[in-house]
C-alpha positions in Angstrom: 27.8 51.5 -76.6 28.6 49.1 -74.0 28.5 45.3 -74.9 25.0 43.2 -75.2 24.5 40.8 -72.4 21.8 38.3 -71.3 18.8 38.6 -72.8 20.1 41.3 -75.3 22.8 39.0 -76.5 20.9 36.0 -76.7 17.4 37.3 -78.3 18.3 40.9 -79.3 15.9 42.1 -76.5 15.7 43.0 -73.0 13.0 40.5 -72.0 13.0 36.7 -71.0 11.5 34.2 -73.2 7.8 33.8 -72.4 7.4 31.2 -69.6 6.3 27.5 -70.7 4.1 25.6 -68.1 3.8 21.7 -68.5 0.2 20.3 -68.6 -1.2 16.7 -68.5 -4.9 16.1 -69.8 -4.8 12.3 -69.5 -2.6 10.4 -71.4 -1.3 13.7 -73.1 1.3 16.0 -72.4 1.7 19.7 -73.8 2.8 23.1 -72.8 1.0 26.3 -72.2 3.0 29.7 -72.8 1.1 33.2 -74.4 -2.1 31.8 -74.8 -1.3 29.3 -76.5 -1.2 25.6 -76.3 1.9 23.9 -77.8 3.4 20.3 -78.9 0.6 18.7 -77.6 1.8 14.3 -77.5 1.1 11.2 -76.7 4.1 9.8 -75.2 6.8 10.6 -77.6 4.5 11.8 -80.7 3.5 14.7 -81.1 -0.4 15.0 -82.1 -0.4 18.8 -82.6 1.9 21.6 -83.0 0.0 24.3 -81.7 -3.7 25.3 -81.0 -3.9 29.6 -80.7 -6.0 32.6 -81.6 -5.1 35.2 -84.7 -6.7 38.6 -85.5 -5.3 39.1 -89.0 -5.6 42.8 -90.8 -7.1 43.9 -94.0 -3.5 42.8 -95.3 -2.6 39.9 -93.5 -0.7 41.2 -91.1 -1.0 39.8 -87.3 -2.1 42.2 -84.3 -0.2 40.6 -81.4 -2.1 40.0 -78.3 -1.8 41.4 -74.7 -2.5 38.9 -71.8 -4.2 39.9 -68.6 -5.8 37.8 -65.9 -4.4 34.7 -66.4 -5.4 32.1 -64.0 -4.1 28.5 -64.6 -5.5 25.6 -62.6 -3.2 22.3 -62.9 -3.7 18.5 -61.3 -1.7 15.8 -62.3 -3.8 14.5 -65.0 -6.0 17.8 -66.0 -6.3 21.6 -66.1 -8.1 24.8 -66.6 -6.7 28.2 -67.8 -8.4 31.3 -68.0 -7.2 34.7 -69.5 -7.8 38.0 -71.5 -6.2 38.7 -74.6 -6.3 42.5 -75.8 -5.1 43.2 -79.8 -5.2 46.6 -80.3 -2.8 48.1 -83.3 -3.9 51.3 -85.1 -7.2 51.3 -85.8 -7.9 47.6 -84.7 -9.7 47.0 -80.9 -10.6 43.3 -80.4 -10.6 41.7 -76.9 -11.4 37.6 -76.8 -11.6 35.8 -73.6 -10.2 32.7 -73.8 -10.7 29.2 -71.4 -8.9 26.0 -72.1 -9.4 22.5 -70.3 -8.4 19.0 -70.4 -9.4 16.3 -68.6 -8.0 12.9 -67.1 -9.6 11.2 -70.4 -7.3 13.4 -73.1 -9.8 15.6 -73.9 -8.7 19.1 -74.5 -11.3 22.5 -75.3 -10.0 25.7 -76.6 -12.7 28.0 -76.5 -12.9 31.5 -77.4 -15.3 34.5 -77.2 -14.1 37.7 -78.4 -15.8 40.9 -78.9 -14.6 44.1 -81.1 -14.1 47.6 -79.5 -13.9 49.2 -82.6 -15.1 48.8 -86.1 -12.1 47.8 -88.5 -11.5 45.7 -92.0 -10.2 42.2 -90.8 -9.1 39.1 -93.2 -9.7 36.6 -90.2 -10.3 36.1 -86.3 -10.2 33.3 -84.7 -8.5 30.0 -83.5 -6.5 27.8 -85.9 -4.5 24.3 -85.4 -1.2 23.2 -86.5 -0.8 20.0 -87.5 3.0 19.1 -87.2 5.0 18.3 -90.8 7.0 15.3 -89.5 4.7 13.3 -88.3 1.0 14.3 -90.7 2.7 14.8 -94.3 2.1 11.9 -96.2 -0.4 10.1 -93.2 -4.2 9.0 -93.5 -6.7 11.4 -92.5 -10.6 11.4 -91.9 -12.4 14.6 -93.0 -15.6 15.1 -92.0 -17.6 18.1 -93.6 -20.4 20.5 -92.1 -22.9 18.7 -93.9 -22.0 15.8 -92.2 -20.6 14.0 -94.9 -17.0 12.3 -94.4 -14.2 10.9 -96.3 -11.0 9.5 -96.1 -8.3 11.2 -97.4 -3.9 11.8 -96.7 -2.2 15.2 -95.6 -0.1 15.8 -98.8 3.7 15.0 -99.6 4.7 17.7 -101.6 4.0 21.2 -100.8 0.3 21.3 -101.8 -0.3 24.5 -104.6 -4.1 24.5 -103.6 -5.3 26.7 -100.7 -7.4 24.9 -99.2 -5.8 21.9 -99.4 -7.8 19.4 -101.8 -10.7 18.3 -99.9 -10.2 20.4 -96.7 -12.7 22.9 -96.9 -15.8 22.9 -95.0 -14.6 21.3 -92.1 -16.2 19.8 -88.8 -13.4 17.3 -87.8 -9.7 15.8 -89.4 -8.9 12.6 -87.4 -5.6 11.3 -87.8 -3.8 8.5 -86.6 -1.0 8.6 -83.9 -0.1 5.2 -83.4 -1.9 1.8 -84.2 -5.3 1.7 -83.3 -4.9 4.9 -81.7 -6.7 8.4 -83.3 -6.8 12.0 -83.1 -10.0 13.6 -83.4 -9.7 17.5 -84.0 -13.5 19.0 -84.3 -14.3 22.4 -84.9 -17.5 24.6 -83.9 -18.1 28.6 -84.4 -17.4 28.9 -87.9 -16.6 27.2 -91.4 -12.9 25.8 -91.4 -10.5 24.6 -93.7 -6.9 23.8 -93.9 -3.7 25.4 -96.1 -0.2 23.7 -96.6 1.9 26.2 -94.5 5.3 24.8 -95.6 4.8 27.4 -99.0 6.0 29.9 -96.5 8.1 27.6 -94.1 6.0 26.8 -91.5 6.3 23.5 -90.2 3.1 22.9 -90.0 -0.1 22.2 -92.0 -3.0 24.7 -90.3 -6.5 24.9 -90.1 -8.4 27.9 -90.1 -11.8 29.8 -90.2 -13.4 32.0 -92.8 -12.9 30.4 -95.9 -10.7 32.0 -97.9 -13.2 31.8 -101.0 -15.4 34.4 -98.8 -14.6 38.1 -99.9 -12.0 40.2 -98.0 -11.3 42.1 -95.9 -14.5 43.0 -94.7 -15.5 45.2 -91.8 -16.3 44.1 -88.2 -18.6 46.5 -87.1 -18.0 48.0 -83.4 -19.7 45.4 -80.7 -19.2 42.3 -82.7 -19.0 39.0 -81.1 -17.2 36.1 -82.1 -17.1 32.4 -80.5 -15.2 29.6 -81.5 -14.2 26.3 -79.6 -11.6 23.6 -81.1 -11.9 20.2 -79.5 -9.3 17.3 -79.3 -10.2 14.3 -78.3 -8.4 11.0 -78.6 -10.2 7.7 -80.0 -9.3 4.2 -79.0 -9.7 1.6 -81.6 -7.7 -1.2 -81.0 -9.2 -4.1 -80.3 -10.8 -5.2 -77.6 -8.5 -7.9 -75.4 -7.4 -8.0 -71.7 -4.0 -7.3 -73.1 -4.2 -3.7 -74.9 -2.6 -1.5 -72.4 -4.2 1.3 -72.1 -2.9 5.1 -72.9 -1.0 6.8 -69.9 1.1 9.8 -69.6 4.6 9.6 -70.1 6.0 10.8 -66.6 8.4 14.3 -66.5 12.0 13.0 -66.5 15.3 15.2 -65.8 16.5 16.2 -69.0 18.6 13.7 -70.8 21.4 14.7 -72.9 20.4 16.0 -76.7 22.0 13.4 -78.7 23.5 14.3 -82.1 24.9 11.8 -84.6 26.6 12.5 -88.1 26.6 10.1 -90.3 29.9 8.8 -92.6 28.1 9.4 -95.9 29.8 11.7 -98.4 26.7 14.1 -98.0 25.4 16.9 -100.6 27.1 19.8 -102.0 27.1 22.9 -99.9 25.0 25.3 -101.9 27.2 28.6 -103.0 26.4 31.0 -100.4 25.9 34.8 -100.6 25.2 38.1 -99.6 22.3 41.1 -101.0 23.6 44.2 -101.6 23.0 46.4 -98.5 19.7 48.2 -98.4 21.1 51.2 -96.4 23.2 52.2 -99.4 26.1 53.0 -98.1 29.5 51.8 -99.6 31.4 49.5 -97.5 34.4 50.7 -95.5 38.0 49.2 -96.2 37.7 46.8 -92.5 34.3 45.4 -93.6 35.7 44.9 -96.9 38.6 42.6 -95.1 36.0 40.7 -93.0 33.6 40.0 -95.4 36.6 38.4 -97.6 37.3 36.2 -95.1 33.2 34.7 -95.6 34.5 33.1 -98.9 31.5 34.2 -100.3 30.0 32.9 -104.1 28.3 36.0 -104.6 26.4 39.4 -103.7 23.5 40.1 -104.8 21.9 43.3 -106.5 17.9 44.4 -107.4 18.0 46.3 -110.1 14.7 48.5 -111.8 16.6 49.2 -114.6 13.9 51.7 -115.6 15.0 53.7 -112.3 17.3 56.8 -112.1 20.4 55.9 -110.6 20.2 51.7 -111.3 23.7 51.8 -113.2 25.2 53.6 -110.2 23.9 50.9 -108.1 25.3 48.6 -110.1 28.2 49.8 -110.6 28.5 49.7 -106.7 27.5 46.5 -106.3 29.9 45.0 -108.5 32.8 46.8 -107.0 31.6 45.6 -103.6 31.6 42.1 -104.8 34.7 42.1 -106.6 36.2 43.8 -103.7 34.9 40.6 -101.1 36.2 38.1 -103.7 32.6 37.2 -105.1 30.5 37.7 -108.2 27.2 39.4 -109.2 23.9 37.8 -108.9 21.5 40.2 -111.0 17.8 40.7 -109.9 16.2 42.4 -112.4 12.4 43.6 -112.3 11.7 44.0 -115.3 8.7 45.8 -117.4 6.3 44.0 -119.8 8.6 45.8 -122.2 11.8 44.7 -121.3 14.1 45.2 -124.7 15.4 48.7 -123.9 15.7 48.2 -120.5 17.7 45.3 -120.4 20.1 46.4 -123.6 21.2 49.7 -121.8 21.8 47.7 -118.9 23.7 44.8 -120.8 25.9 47.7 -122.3 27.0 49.3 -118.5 27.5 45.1 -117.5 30.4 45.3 -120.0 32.2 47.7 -118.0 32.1 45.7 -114.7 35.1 44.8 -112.7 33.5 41.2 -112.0 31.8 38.4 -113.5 27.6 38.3 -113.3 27.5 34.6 -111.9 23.4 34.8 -112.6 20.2 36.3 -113.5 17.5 36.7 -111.8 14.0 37.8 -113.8 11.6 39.0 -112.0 8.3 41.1 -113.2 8.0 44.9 -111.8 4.2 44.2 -111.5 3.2 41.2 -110.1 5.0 38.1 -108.2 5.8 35.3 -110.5 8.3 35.4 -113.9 6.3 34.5 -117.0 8.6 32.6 -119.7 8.1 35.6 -122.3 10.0 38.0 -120.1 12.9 35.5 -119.6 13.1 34.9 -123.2 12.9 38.3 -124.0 15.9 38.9 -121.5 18.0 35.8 -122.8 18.3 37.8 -125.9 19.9 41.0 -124.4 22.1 38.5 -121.8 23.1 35.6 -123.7 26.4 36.9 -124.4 27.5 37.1 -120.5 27.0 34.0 -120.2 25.4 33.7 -117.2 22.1 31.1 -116.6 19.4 33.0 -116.3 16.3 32.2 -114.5 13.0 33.5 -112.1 10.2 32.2 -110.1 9.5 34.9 -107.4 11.0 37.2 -105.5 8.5 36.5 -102.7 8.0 33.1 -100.9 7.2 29.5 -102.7 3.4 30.4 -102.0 3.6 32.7 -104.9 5.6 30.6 -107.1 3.4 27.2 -106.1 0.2 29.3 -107.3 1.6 30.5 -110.5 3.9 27.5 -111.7 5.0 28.7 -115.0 6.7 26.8 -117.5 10.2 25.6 -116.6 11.5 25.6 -120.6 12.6 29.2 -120.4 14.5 28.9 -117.6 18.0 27.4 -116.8 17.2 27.4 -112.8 13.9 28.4 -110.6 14.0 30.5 -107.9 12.0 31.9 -104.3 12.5 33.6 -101.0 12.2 32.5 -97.5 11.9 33.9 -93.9 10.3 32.8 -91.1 7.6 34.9 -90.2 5.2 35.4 -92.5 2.6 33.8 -89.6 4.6 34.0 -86.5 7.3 35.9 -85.2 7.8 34.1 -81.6 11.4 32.6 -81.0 9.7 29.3 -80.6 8.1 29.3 -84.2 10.6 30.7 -85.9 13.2 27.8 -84.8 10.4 25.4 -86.4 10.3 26.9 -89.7 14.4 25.5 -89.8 13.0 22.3 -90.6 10.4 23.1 -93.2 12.7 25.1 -95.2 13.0 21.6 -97.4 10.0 20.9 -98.1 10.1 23.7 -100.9 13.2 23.3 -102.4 12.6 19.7 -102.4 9.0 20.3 -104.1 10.2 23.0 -106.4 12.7 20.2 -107.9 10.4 17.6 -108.5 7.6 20.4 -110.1 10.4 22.4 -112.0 12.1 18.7 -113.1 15.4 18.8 -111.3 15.9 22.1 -111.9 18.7 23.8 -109.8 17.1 25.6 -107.0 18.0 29.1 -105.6 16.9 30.7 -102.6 17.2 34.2 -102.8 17.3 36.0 -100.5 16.8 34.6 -97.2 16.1 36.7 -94.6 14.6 36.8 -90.4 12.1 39.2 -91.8 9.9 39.8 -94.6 10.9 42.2 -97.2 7.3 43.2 -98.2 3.8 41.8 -98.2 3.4 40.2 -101.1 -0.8 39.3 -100.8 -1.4 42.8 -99.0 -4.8 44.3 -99.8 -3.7 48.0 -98.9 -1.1 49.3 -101.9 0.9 51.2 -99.1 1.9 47.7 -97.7 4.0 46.7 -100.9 7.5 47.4 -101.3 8.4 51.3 -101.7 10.7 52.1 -104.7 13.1 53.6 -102.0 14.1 50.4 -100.4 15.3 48.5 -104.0 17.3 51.9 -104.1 19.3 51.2 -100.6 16.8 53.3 -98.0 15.6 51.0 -95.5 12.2 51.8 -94.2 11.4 54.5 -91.6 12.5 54.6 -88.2 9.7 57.2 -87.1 8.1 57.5 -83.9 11.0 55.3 -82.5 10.2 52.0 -83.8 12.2 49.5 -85.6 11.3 49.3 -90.0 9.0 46.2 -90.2 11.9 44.4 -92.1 14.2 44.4 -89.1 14.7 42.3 -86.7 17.0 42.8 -83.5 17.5 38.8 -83.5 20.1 39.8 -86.5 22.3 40.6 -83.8 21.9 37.7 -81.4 23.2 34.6 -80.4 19.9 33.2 -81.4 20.1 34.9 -85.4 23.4 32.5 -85.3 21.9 29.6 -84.4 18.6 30.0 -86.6 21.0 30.5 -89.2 23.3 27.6 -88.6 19.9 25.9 -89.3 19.0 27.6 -92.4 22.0 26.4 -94.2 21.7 22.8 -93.0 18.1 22.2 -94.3 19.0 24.0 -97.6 21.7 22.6 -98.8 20.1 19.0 -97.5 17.3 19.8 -99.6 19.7 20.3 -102.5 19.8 24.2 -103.1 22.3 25.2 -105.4 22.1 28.6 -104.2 21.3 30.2 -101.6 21.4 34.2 -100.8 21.4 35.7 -96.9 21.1 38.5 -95.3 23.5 41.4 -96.1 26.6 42.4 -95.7 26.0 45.8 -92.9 24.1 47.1 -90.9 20.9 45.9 -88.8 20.0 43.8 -91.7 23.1 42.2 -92.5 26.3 40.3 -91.1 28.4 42.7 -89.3 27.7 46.7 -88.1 28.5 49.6 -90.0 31.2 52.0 -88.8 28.7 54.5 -87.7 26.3 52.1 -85.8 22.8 51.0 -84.7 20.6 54.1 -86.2 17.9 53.2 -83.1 20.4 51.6 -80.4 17.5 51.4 -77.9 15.7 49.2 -80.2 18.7 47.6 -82.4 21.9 47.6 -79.6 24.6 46.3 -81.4 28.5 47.0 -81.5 29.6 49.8 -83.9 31.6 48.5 -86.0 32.0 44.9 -84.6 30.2 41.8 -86.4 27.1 40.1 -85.4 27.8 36.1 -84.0 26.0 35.0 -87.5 29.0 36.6 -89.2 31.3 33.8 -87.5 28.5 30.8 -88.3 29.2 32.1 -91.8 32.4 32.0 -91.7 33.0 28.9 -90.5 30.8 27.6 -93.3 32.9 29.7 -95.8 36.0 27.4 -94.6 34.6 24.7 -96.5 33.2 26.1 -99.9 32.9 23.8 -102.7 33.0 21.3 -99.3 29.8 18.9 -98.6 27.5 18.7 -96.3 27.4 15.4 -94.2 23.8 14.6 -92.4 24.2 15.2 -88.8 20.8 14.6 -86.9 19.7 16.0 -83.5 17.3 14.1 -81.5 15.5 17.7 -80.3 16.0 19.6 -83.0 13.9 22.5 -81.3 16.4 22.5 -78.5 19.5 21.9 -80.4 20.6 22.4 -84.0 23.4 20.9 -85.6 25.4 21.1 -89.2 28.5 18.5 -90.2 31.1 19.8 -93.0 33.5 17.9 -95.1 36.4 19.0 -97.5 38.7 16.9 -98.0 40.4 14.9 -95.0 39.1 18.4 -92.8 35.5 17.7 -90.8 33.6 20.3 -88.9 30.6 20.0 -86.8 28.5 23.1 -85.7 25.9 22.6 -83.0 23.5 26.0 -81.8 21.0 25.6 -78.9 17.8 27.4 -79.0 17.3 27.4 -74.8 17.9 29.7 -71.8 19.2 26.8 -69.8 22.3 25.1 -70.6 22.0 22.1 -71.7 24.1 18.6 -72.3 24.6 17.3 -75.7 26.0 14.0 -76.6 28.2 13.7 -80.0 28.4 10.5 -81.9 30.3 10.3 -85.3 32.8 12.7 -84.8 37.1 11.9 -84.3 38.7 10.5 -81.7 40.7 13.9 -81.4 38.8 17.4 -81.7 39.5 20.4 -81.3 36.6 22.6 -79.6 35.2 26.4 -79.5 32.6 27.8 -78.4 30.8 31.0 -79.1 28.8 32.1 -76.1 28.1 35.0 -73.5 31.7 34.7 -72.7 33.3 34.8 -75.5 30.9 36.8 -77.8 32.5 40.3 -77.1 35.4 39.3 -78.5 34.2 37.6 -81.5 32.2 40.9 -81.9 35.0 43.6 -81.1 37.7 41.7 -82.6 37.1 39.2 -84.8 40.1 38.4 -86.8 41.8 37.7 -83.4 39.0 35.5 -82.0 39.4 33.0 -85.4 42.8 33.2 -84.6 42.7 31.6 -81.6 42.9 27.6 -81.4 40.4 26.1 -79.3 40.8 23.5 -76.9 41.6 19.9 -77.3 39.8 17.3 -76.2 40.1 13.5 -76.4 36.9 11.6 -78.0 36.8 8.2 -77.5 35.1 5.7 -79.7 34.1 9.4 -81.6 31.7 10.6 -78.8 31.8 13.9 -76.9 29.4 15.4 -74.6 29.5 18.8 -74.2 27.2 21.4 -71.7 26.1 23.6 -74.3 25.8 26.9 -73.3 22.5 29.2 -73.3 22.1 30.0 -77.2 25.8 28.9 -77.4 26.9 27.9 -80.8 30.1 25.2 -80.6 32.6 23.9 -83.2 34.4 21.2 -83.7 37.1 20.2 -85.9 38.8 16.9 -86.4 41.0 14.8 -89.2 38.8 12.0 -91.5 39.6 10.0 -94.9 39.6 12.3 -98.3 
C-alpha cells in the first residue's frame, strides 16, 4: 500500500487530534477539549488533572461519547460551555447534557444531567476527578464526609492496595493545598463518592468517583432514567491577613518557550533486559524479520504456555527456535492448574530438547489472577534443574497483584503487566500514564522486599479484562494459542491498536522504557515481534489495512526506538529530565565512553527543545515524516546512515523537534 502520512503516520489514524481551547476562570488556567476539562493550575501548579463524565459497562468497559451542540462562551477571566454527549454501544443508549463555568473568582462547576434511552446493566455513570500524582502523592488532604463529618488526612505514597483509598469513601469535599496558604476545595453533589489509587493500573492520577464500589454490580438502568451530578472547584485563601499578600492572578499566555531537557552526569541505573512475546498471530517468522529482529539485541522472547493444551509443546518448540534464532532466550509463562505435577513434568521433559536456554519462569494460575506460593513451589520441583529463577504475581495489571499480595518466600522475583488504557484510551492520557509506570515497580519492591521486578508484558492495549463481570470478556483459549481476536464486521480486535504503527507508539515507547528501568525493573517484556501487535509487519501485511495501514513487510518507527536501546544492552540508564514531559519525552544511555540521548515529542506542532548535559560534539538523527519511509521500507540502510554533526557548545543544543519526531543523539564521555 502506499506509505502513511500525516495523521496516519503520526497517530495511526486519519483524524487530527481533538482541538484544545485555553480557558481562564480567575486566577486559574485549564484547557477544554471532548468534554472534558484538563490540567486545570494555578500559575505553574497544576490543581487537577482532569474533571470528565464516564458510562462504564456491566464489565468495565468505557462507552465513548459523541459530542453535539457544543457552544463555548470565553472572556478573559471566565467561561461557559454547553454540549450534548451521546454513548451508545450495543445495547447501551445514554445521552447527558453537560454545562461547565468558571468565574473571575476561580470557581469552576461541572454539571451533568443525563438521561438513559435504553435499559442496560451499567457499573457506573457519572463525573469523576483526577487528582494529578506529582504534585497530590504524599500531600495533606481534608476529607469531609456526607455526614458532615471531616478529617485530615494525606493522598498516599506508595501505590495504595485499598479501593477506596483509606478514608476516602463517602465523600462531600477533599481540599488540598497548592501552595502556602493557598487551598483547593473539590466538593461533590448527585451521588456518594470516593476515591481509588489509579497508578495500580498506570494512571497518573489518583480519581474520584461515584457509586461506591461496595454497592452491588452491575445493575440495570431502567429506560428513562435520570442522572445529575455537579463537581465544584473552588479555591480557598488562607494566608494571612496583611496589606502585603498578593493576591492570586492568572499567569498570562506566553509564546511557547523552548522544552528544556537536562541529563544528569550520574552513572544512572541498569537498563532492564528487554524483550519481546511470542507473536499472537502464530505464524513463524520469515528469514528478513529474523535478521532485523537480531539487530534489537534482545534478552529474551517470551512464550504462554497451558501446558494442559493440545499443541503447547509445538508452541514451544516454536518459540524457542524463534528466540534462539534472534539471539535471545526463553521467558516461560506458564498457567498452570491447581494440579500442576504432570503438567509441568511433561513439559520439563520437551524443555530438554530446546535449542536455547529458559532465562525465567513465569507462574501464573489458569483460574484466577494472582500466583499463590503452593503452585510455585510445586513448579520449583519439576524446574529446579534448568536453573532458571522462577517467579509470578500476575499476568494482569499491579491492581490485581496489590489486592492479592502473596507471600514473597516462594518466589525468586515478582512480576505484573502494564498498558495504558485500562481507563482512557485518548493520546493525551495515554502519554500520562509514561510517568506513572514507576510508581508500581517502585511499590512492588518495597512490598515484595527488593525483589527483582519484571514487567511482563507491556503492551498499548489490554490483553483481556481481568475484573469483567460477563465470562465472554476474558481471554479466549485461542489467543494464548497464537489467534488474535476477530476482525468481524470490519473492526479492529479490541487488543489492537493502530498507534503500534505510529510515530506516536515510538515515542510512548521511548517513555515506557525510561520510567521502567528508572524505577529499577529488571525486566521488562514489549510488544511482539510481527504484525499489528508487534515491532515490525509481517510479509503478508495489515489483515484490515483500512483500519491498521501499515507497510508490508517494513518495520514500525518503535522497532528503531528499540533498537537504538538494544545498542546499549547491559549499558545504564542516566536521568535525563524534561521540563514538559507531556510535550516532550526524553531517555539518556551510557556504555562505556559511548552516550546516547533519545528525545520523542507528543505534539502536532513542531516544537523547540533545549539540550543541556550532552558533548560538545554530537552527532544527530532524526526520525520524522521525512525520513520515516525509509526507516520503514529499508531499515538496515537507514541505521546505516550517519547523521549530521553538529557543534554543542558548553554541551547545549537546541533542536526544532519535529511533529511526533523522535531524535538521537550520540556523543563521546569518560568510561
Amino acid at each position: 500500500m502506499a506509505f502513511p502520512s500525516g495523521n496516519l503516520l503520526y497517530l495511526g489514524r486519519n483524524e487530527s487530534p481533538p482541538q484544545r481551547v485555553a480557558l481562564r476562570a480567575g486566577p486559574l488556567s485549564m484547557d477544554f477539549a471532548s468534554g472534558d476539562l484538563r490540567t486545570i493550575r494555578l500559575g505553574g501548579r497544576e490543581i487537577l488533572r482532569r474533571i470528565y463524565a464516564a458510562v462504564r459497562d456491566r464489565n468495565w468497559g468505557t462507552v465513548p461519547g459523541e459530542l453535539s451542540g457544543l457552544e463555548i462562551d470565553a472572556g478573559r477571566d471566565s467561561f461557559r460551555i454547553r454540549f450534548v454527549s451521546h454513548h451508545l454501544e450495543n445495547e447501551i443508549d445514554f445521552l447527558w447534557r453537560g454545562e461547565i463555568a468558571g468565574d473571575a473568582a476561580g470557581k469552576v462547576d461541572f454539571r451533568f444531567d443525563g438521561t438513559a434511552r435504553t435499559s442496560f446493566l451499567r457499573n457506573r455513570i457519572g463525573i469523576c476527578v483526577l487528582h494529578p500524582i506529582r504534585e497530590c502523592a504524599g500531600a495533606p488532604c481534608r476529607i469531609e464526609k456526607a455526614d458532615g463529618s471531616s478529617t485530615d488526612d494525606r493522598f498516599p505514597v506508595d501505590v495504595a492496595a485499598d479501593q477506596p483509598v483509606g478514608a476516602f469513601f463517602d465523600l462531600a469535599a477533599i481540599t488540598h493545598e497548592v501552595e502556602p496558604g493557598v487551598w483547593a476545595e473539590v466538593r461533590f453533589r448527585g451521588d456518594l463518592f470516593e476515591l481509588e489509587d489509579q497508578r495500580n493500573w498506570t494512571d497518573a492520577s489518583f480519581k474520584t468517583f461515584c457509586t461506591p464500589l461496595r454497592l452491588p454490580f452491575p445493575v440495570e438502568v431502567p429506560a428513562g432514567t435520570r442522572i445529575e451530578q455537579c463537581v465544584t472547584l473552588a479555591l480557598r485563601d488562607e494566608r494571612p491577613s496583611s496589606g502585603s499578600r498578593v493576591p492570586l492572578v492568572a499567569v498570562q499566555a506566553l509564546p511557547l518557550a523552548p522544552v528544556s531537557v537536562q541529563v544528569a552526569p550520574e552513572r544512572g541505573k541498569p537498563l532492564p533486559h528487554l524483550g519481546l512475546g511470542a507473536s499472537s498471530h502464530g505464524r513463524p517468522l520469515s528469514p528478513r524479520e529474523r535478521e532485523r529482529l537480531r539487530a534489537l539485541n534482545l534478552s529474551h522472547l517470551r512464550v504462554d504456555l497451558h501446558p494442559g493444551d493440545r499443541g503447547s509443546h509445538g508452541v514451544l518448540h516454536q518459540a524457542a527456535e524463534e528466540a534462539s534464532a534472534v539471539g535471545g532466550l526463553l521467558e516461560v509463562a506458564l498457567h498452570l492448574s491447581e494440579e500442576p505435577l504432570d503438567e509441568v513434568s511433561a513439559l520439563a521433559r520437551e524443555v530438554e530438547k530446546l535449542p536455547v536456554r529458559v532465562l525465567r519462569w513465569l507462574i501464573f494460575p489458569a483460574v484466577g489472577n494472582v500466583t499463590a506460593g503452593p503452585l510455585v513451589e510445586a513448579a520449583r520441583r519439576a524446574l529446579l534443574r534448568f536453573g532458571a529463577p522462577i517467579g509470578g504475581g500476575s499476568d494482569a495489571d499491579f491492581y490485581e497483584l496489590n489486592q492479592g499480595r502473596p507471600p514473597a518466600e516462594p518466589f525468586d522475583f515478582v512480576s505484573f503487566s502494564m498498558n495504558p488504557q485500562v481507563h482512557a484510551f485518548d493520546d493525551a492520557s495515554v502519554v500520562e500514564t509514561l510517568e506513572a509506570q514507576k510508581a508500581p515497580i517502585e511499590s512492588a519492591r518495597r512490598y515484595f522486599r527488593g525483589m527483582p521486578v519484571v514487567v511482563s508484558p507491556i503492551t498499548l492495549r489490554p490483553r483481556f479484562n481481568a475484573v469483567a463481570t460477563d465470562p465472554v470478556a476474558h481471554p479466549p483459549a485461542s489467543l494464548h494459542a497464537g489467534v488474535p481476536g476477530s476482525t468481524s464486521a470490519g473492526r479492529l480486535p479490541s487488543e489492537v491498536d493502530p498507534r503500534q504503527m505510529s510515530l506516536f507508539g515510538a515515542g510512548w515507547t521511548l517513555g515506557s522504557i525510561k520510567y521502567v528501568a528508572e524505577a529499577g525493573a529488571a525486566s521488562a517484556t514489549y510488544f511482539e515481534p510481527s504484525g499489528w501487535r508487534g515491532v515490525l509487519e509481517t510479509e503478508a501485511g495489515s489483515p484490515l489495512p483500512e483500519k491498521f495501514a501499515s507497510i508490508a513487510g517494513g518495520v514500525f518507527p518503535l522497532y528503531h526506538v528499540l533498537a537504538d536501546v538494544g545498542d546499549f544492552a547491559s549499558g545504564a540508564v542516566l536521568a535525563a529530565r524534561s521540563a514538559n514531559p507531556l510535550r516532550v519525552e526524553a531517555l539518556a544511555l551510557r556504555r562505556g565512553p559511548r552516550r546516547r540521548l533519545l528525545v520523542a515529542g507528543f505534539s502536532i506542532d513542531p516544537q523547540r527543545v533545549r539540550m543541556a548535559g550532552i558533548g560538545e560534539r554530537v552527532t544527530v538523527r532524526v526520525l520524522d515524516e521525512r525520513s520515516a519511509e525509509r526507516a520503514m521500507r529499508e531499515p538496515e540502510e537507514y541505521r546505516r546512515e550517519p547523521g549530521l554533526r553538529c557543534e554543542a557548545p558548553g554541551g547545549e543544543l537546541e533542536i526544532q523537534l519535529p511533529p511526533y519526531g523522535v531524535v538521537r543523539i550520540d556523543w563521546q564521555g569518560e568510561t
